[in-house]
Structure formats: C-alpha cells, structure tokens
LOMI-871438 format. One record per atom (N, C-alpha, C): residue in one letter; x, y negated, z negated. Coordinates in steps of 0.05 Angstrom, whole numbers, plus 5000, padded with zeros to 4 digits. Example, Ala and Ser with C-alpha at 12.3 -4.5 7.8 and 13.67 -1.06 7.14 Angstrom:
2
A 5264 5114 4844
A 5246 5090 4844
A 5264 5066 4844
S 5257 5045 4858
S 5273 5021 4857
S 5258 4999 4843
! end
This chain:
288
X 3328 2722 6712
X 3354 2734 6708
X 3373 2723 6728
X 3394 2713 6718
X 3409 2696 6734
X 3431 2721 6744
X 3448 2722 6775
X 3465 2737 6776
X 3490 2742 6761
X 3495 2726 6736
X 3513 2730 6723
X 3501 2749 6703
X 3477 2748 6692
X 3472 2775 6682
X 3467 2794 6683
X 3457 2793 6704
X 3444 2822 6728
X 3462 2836 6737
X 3489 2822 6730
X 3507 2843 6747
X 3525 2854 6731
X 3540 2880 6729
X 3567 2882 6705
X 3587 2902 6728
X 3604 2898 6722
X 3621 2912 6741
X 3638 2934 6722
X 3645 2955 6734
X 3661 2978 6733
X 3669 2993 6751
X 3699 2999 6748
X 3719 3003 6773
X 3714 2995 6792
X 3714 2960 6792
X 3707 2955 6818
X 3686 2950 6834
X 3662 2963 6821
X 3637 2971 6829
X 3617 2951 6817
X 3595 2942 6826
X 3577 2929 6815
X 3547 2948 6807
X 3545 2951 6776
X 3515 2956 6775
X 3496 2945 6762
X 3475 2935 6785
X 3456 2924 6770
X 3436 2925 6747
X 3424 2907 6735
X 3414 2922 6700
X 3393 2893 6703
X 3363 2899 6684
X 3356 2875 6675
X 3349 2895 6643
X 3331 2860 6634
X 3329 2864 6606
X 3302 2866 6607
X 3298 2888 6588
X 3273 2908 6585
X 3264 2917 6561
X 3245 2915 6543
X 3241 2930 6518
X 3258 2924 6502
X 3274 2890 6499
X 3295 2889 6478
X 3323 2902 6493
X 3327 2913 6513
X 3354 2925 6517
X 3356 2920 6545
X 3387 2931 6542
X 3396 2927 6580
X 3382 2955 6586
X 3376 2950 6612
X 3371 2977 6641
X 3387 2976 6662
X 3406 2993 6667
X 3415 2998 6692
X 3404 3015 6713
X 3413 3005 6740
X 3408 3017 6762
X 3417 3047 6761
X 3406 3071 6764
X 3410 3100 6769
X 3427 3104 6789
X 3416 3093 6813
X 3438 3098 6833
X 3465 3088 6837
X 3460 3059 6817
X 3490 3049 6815
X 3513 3058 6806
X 3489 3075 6778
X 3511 3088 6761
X 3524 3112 6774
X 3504 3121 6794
X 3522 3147 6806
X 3531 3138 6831
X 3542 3114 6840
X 3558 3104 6857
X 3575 3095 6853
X 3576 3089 6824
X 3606 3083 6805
X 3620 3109 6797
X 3606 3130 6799
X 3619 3152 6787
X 3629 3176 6813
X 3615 3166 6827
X 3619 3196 6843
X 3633 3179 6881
X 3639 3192 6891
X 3654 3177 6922
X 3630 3197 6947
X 3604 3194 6927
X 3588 3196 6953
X 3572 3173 6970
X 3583 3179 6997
X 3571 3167 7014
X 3537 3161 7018
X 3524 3172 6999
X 3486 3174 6999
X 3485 3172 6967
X 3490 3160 6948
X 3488 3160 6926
X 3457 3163 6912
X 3432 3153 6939
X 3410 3160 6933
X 3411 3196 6939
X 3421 3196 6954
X 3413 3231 6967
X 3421 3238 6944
X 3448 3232 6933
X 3465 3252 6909
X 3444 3256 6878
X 3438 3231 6874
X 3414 3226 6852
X 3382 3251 6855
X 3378 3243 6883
X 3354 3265 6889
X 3368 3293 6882
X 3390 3307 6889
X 3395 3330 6889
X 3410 3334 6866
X 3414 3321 6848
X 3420 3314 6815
X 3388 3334 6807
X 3370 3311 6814
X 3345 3318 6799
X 3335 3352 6803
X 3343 3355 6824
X 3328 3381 6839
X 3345 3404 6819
X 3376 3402 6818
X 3393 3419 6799
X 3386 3421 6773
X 3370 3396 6757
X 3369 3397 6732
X 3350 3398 6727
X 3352 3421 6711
X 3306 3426 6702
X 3303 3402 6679
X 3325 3389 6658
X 3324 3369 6641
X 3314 3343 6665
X 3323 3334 6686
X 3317 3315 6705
X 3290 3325 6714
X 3285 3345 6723
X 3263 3354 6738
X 3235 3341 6721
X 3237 3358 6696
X 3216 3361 6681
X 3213 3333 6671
X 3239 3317 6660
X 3231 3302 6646
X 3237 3268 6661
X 3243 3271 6684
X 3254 3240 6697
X 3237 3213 6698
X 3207 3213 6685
X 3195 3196 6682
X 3201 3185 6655
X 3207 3206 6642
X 3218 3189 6612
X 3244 3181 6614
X 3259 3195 6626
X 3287 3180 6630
X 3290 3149 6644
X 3271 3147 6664
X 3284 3124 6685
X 3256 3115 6681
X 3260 3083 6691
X 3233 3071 6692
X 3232 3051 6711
X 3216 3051 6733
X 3222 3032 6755
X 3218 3008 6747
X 3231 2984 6749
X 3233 2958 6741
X 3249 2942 6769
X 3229 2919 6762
X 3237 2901 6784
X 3271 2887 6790
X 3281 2892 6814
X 3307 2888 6813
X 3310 2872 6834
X 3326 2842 6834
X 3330 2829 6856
X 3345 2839 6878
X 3340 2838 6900
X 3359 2855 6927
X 3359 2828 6946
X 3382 2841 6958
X 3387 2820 6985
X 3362 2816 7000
X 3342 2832 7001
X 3315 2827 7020
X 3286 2817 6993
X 3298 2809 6972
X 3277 2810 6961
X 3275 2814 6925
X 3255 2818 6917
X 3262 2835 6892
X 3239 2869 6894
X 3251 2886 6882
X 3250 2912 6888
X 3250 2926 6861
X 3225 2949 6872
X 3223 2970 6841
X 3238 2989 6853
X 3270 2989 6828
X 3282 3013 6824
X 3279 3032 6794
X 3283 3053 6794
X 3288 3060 6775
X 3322 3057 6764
X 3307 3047 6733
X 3337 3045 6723
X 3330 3054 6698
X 3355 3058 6677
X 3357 3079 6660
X 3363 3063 6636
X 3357 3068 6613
X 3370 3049 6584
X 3403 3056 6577
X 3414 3047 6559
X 3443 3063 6547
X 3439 3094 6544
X 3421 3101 6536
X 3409 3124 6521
X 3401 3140 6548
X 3392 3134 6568
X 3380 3149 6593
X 3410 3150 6612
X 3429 3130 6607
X 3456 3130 6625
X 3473 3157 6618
X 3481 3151 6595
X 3495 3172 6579
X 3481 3204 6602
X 3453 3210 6591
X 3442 3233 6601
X 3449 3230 6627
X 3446 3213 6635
X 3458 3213 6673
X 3491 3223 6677
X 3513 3210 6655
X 3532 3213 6669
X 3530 3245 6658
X 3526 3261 6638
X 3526 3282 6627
X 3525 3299 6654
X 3510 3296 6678
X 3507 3318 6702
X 3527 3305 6721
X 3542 3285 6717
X 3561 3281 6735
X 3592 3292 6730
X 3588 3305 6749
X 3630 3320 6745
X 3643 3296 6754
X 3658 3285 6735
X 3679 3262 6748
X 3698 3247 6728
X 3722 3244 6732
X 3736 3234 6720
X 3736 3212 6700
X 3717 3199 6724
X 3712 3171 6713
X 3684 3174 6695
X 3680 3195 6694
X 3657 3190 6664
X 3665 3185 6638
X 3689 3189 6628
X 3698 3181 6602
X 3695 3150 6604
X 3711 3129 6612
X 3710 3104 6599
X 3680 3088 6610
X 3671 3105 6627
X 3643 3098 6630
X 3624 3102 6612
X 3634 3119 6591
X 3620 3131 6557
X 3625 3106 6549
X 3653 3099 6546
X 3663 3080 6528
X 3650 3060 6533
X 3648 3046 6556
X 3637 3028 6567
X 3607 3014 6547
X 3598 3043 6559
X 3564 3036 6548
X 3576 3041 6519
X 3586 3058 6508
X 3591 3054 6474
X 3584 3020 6463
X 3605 3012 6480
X 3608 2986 6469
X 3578 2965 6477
X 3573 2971 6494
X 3545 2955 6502
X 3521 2964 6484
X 3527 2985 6467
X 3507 2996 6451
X 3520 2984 6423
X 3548 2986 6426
X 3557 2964 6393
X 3550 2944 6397
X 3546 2922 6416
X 3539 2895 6420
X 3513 2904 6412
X 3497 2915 6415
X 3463 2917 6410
X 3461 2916 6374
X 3483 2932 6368
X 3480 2947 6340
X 3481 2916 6316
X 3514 2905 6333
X 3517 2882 6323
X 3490 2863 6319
X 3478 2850 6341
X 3458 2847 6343
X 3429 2844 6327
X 3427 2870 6318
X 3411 2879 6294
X 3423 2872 6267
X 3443 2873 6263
X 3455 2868 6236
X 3453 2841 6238
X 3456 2820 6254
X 3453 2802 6255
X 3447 2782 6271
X 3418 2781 6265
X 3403 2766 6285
X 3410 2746 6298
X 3431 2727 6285
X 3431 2696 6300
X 3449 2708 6329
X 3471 2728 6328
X 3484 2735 6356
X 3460 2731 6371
X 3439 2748 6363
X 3414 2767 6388
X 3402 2730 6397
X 3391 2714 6375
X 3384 2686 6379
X 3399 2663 6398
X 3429 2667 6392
X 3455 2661 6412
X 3450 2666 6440
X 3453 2694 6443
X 3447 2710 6467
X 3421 2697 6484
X 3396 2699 6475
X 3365 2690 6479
X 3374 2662 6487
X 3386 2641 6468
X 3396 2613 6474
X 3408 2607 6506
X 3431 2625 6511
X 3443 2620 6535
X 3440 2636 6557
X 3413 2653 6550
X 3396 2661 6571
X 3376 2645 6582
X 3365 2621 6571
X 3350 2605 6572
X 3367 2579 6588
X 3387 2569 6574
X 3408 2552 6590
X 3399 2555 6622
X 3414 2582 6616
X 3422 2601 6653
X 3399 2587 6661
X 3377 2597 6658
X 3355 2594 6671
X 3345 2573 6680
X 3365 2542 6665
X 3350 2522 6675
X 3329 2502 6653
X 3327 2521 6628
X 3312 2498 6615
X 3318 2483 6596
X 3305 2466 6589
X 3317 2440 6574
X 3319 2452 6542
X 3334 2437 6529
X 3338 2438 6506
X 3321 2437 6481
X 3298 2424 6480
X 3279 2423 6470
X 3246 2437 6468
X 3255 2454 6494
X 3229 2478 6514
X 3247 2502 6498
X 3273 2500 6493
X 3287 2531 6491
X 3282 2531 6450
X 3288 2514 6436
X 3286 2503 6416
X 3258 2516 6395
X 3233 2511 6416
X 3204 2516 6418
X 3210 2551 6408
X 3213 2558 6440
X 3221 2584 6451
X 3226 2607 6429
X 3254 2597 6412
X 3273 2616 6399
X 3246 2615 6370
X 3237 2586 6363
X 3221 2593 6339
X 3200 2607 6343
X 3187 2606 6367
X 3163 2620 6373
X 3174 2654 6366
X 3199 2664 6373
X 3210 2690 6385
X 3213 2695 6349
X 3222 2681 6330
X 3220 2679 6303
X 3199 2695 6295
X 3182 2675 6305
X 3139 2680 6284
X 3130 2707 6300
X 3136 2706 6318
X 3131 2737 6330
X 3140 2756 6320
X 3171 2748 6297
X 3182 2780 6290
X 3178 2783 6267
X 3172 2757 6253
X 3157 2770 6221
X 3132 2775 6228
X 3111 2774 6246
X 3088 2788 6257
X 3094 2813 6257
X 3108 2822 6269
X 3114 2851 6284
X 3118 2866 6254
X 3141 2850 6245
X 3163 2864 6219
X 3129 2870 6198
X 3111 2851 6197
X 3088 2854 6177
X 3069 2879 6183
X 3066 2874 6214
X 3054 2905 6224
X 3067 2935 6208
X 3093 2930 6215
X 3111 2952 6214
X 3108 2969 6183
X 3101 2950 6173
X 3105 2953 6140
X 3075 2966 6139
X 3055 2954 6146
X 3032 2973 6149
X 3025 2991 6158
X 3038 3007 6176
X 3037 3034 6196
X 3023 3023 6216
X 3031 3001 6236
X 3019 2993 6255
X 3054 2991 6276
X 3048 3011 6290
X 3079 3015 6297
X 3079 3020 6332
X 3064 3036 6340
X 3059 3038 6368
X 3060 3017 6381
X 3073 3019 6411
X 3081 2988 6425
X 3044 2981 6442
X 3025 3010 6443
X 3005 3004 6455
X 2985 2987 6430
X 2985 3003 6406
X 2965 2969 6386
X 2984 2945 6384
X 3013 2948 6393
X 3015 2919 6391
X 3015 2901 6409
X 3006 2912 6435
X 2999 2904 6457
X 2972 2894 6460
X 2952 2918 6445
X 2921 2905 6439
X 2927 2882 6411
X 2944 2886 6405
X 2937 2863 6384
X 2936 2831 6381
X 2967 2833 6401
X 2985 2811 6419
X 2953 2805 6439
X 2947 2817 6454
X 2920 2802 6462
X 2896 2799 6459
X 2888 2801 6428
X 2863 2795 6421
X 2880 2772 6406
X 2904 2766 6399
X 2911 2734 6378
X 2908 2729 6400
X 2919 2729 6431
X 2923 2710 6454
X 2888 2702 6471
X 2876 2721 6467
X 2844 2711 6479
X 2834 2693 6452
X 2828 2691 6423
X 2821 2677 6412
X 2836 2650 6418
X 2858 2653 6417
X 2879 2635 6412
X 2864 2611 6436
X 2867 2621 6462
X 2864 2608 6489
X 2835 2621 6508
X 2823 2633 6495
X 2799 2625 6510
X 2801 2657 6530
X 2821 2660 6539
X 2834 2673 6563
X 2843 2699 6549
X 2844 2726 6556
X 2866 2743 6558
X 2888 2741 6573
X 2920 2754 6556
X 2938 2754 6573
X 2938 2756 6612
X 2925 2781 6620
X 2920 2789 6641
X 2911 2759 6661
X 2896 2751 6654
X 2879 2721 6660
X 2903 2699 6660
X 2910 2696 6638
X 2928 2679 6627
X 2950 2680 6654
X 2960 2698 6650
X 2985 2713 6674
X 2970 2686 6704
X 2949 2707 6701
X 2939 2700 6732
X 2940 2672 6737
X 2931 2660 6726
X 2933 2631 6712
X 2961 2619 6722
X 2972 2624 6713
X 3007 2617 6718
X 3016 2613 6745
X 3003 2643 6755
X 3011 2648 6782
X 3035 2669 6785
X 3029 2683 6766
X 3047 2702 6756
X 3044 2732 6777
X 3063 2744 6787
X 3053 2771 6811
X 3053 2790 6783
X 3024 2812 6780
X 3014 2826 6760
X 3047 2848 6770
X 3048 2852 6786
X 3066 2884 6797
X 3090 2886 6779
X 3092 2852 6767
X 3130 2852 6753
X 3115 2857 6732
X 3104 2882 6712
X 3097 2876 6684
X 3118 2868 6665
X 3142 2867 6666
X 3157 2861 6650
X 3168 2833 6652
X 3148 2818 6660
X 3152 2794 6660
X 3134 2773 6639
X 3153 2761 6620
X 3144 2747 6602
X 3119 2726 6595
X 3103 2726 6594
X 3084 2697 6592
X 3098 2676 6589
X 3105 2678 6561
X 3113 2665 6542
X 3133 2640 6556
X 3152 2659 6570
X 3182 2643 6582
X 3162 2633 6608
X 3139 2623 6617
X 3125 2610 6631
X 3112 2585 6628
X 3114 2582 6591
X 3088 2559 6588
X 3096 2539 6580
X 3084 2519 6578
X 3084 2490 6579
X 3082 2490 6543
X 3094 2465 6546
X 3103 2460 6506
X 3075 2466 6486
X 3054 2460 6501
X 3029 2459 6481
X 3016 2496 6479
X 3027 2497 6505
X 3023 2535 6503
X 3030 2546 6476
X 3067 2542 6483
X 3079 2548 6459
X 3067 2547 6436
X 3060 2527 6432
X 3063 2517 6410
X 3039 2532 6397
X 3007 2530 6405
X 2992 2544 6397
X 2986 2576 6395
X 3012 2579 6418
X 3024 2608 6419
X 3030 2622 6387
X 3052 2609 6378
X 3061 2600 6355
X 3039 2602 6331
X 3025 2581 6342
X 2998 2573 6318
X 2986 2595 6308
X 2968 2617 6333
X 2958 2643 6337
X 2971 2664 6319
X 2990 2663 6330
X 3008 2694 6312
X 3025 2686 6280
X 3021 2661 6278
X 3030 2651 6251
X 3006 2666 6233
X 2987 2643 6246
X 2953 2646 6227
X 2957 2681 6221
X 2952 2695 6232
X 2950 2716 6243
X 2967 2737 6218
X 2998 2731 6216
X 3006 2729 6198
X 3001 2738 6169
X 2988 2706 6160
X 2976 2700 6141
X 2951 2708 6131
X 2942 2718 6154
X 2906 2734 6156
X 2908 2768 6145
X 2934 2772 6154
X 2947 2804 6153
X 2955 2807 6119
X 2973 2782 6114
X 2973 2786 6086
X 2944 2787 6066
X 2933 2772 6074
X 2926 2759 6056
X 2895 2777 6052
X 2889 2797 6082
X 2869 2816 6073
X 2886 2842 6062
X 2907 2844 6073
X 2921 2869 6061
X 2913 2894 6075
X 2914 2887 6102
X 2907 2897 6136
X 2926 2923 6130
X 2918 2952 6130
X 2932 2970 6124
X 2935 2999 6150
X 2922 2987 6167
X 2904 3003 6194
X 2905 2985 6214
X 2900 2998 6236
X 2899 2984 6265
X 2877 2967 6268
X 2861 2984 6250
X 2828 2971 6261
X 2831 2952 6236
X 2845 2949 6215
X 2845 2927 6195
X 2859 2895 6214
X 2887 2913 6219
X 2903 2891 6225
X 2889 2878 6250
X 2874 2890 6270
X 2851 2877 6289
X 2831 2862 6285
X 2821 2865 6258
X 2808 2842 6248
X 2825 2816 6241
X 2843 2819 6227
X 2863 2786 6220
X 2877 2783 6249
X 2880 2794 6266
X 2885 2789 6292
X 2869 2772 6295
X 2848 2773 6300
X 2810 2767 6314
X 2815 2741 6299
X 2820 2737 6264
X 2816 2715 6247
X 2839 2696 6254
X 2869 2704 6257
X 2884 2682 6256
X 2880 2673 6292
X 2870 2684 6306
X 2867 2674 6331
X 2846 2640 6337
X 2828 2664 6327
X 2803 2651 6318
X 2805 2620 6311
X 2824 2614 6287
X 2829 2589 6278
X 2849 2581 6299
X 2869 2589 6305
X 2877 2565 6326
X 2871 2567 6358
X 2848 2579 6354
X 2830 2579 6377
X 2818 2541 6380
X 2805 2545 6355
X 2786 2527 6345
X 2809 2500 6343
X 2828 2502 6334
X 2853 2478 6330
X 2854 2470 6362
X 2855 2489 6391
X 2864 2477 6406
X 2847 2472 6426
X 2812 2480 6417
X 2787 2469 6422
X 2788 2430 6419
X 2784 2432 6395
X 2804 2407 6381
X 2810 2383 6398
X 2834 2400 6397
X 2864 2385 6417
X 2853 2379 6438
X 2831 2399 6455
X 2830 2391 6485
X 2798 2366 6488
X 2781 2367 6463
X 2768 2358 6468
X 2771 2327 6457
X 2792 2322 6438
X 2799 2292 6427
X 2822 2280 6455
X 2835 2295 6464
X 2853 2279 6478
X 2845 2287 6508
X 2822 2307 6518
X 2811 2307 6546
X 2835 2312 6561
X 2843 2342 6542
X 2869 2357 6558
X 2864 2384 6565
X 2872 2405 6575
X 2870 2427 6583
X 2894 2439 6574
X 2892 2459 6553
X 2915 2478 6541
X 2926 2492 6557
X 2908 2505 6577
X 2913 2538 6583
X 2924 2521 6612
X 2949 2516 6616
X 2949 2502 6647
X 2958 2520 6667
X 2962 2518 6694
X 2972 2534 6718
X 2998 2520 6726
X 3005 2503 6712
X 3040 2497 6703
X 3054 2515 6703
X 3077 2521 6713
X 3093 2535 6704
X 3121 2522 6688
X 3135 2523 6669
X 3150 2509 6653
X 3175 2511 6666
X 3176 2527 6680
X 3199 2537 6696
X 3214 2513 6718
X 3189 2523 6730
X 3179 2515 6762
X 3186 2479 6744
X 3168 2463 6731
X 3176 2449 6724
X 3204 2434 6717
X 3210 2447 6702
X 3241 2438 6693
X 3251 2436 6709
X 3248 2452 6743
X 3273 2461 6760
X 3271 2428 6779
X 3237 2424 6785
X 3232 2396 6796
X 3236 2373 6774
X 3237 2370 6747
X 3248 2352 6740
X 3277 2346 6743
X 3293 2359 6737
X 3326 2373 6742
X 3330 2358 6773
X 3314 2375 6790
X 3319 2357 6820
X 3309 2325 6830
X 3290 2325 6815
X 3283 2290 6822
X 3308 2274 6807
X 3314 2285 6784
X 3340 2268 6771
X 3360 2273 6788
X 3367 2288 6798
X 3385 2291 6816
X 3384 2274 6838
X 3360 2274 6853
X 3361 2253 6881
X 3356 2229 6869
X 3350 2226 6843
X 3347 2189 6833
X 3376 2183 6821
X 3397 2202 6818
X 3425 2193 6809
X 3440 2190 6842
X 3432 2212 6857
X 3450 2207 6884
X 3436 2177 6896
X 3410 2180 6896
X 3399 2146 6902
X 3415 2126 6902
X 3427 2118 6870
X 3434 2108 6853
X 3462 2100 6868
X 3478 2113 6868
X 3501 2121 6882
X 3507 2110 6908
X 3487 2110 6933
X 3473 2099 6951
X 3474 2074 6949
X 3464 2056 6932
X 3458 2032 6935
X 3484 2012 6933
! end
C-alpha cells in the first residue's frame, strides 16, 4: 500500500485506512481525532467504549486490528469498515460529524459504483498494482487471475457455498493440489511474516505461480459444474479434482524443463531489483 492510498485527509487531518475484505478500513482513532479536539484521542476512544454498552459488548465486531504502516514500523491498529465508521461517529457529539457522513457516503457510492460495474473495481486493482511497482505484463496475469477467481466464488455462491471460512478451506485444498504445498507453507515459502494475515499470496508470485494459480481454480471451476457440487463437502471434492489436474500439469512443467514452480521469489522484491539495475545501467550509460 503505497502512501498515496493509505492516507485520505479530512479537515485537515490525515486518516489512515488499508484494503481489507474487498473494502477500505480506517483508523478508529483517526477518526476520532478528526472529529473531536481531544488531546488523547486514544484515551477518548477507550472511554467511548466504557460509555457504550453497543461498543462494550460488541467492539470486536466493529473494529478489526490490521496492519498499519507507522513512522516506527508497521503496526496492528484497530480500524473500522464504512459501516463500523458511521457507528463510531454516531457516539461522537460534534459538528463535524455531518460531512464526515457525507464523506464516507460517497466512499461507499464509489464501492456501489464498483459493483455495478466491474471494469472501475479492475481500473482501481490496475493502478494499485502500477503504485506498487509492477510491470505491465505481471499486472495483466494478475487482473485475469482476480477474473477466474470470481466466477469460482460467483459458482460457489449459486450452490449455497457462501461462508468466507469454506472458502478459505476450499481456496486451499485447489492451492495444496495445485502446488504440492498449502497456502500456510506456500506463505512461508515467500518469506511472507504469518502476523500480516491480510496479506495476499497471490500479489507475491512469480508468472508461473500465477499462472497455475489460474490453472487450479479454472479446472476447479469446471469440476464444480460439471459434478453439479451442491454442498461444501460436494464442492470439496471438485476442489480436490480441479487441483489435482493442474497439480499434475505443473508436475509436468517441472519435470520436462528441470524447474521448480513453488519458488521463494518474491515478484515484488523482484520487479523492484529489476527497475533498479535498469536504473544504474541507464545512469552508467550517461557516465560514459
């Protein structure tokens, strides 16, 4: 998350937000340091909670700690969705809570838009990827992969397979057939810190990852239709099947060309040292 998106300002104020579950999250305490002229904006938040038996009882569903870059670091704060803000400014007396409604209104019409039509949300995903640094042809991969994943999901959906926890067991029984590895492994692999869970695989791997990434949840797909997977424990079997086969495709791959799929590459990390060696071989250049 680059600081141009991490950050949004109001009256003045900066509050931080990342992207989470498909949506923005903002910082809790930011929001009540935009709203209120207290000097302890954490203290004011704690004694928010203590007043409100709705905060008391329920503040684990409201806020969710997520990793947030800080001047010393990156850091678990809790921050809140559009939907958990709103409830926040609702206990704040302050003037400035009206266009701070408006505010998020509109950050919640950008979402809505969004939904109605996907290529914005694809746009968006596009020049979040830019930011980040990667090449044109890694982002390209990326957006189609983010494609075959949502007529996956959208095929679940239609079956009563809806909960984000089977689609989390599901997502990694296509990804252990697929690669040998479970996610968890996979992660480790990378070099990935387990503590950020909301940190992507996917936006980590190298083109052939992708790609059989891709392969896995396509098959998979096609395994869902084509048994007419109506249950968790159905759709877990064409999971197991479309894995299965491009398990076996990238068995294949590694044993005709004496390559290794599952790498400790990071695509990132990469692009950023390709990007810089071009850089000191043009200033070179310049030099001579």
């Amino acid at each position: 998350m680059t600081p141009e998106n991490s950050l949004v300002a109001f009256d003045g104020k900066n509050i931080r937000r990342t992207w989470f579950n498909d949506e923005w999250w903002f910082v809790a305490v930011d929001i009540v340091a935009a709203l209120t002229d207290s000097a302890d904006p954490s203290g004011y938040l704690k004694d928010m909670r203590r007043r409100d038996e709705g905060f008391a009882q329920g503040w684990g569903q409201i806020a969710t700690p997520l990793p947030i870059e800080t001047a010393g670091g990156a850091q678990k704060l809790n921050c809140v969705s559009t939907k958990g803000a709103l409830r926040l400014i609702q206990s704040i007396p302050s003037k400035k809570a009206e266009p701070f409604k408006r505010w998020l209104a509109q950050v919640g019409y950008e979402r809505i838009r969004e939904i109605e039509n996907p290529e914005l949300a694809q746009e968006r995903a596009k020049e979040y990827y830019e930011l980040k640094g990667y090449p044109k042809d890694w982002i390209d991969k990326r957006l189609r992969g983010i494609a075959v994943r949502q007529e996956l999901t959208e095929e679940w959906k239609k079956r009563g397979i809806e909960e984000q926890r089977e689609y989390a067991i599901l997502t990694n029984e296509i990804s252990q057939a697929t690669f040998g590895v479970p996610i968890k492994i996979h992660k480790e692999i990378k070099g990935l810190d387990p503590k950020f869970k909301n940190q992507n695989l996917r936006d980590h791997m190298t083109d052939l990852e992708i790609i059989f990434s891709m392969l896995g949840e396509r098959l998979t797909t096609e395994a869902t239709r084509k048994k007419d997977a109506r249950s968790f424990t159905e759709g877990l079997d064409a999971a197991k099947e479309g894995g299965t086969v491009a398990g076996r495709a990238r068995q294949d791959a590694e044993k005709t060309f004496g390559i290794k799929v599952v790498s400790p590459e990071n695509y990132l990390d990469l692009s950023k040292k390709r990007r810089i060696g071009k850089e000191m071989k043009d200033e070179s250049k310049k030099l001579k």
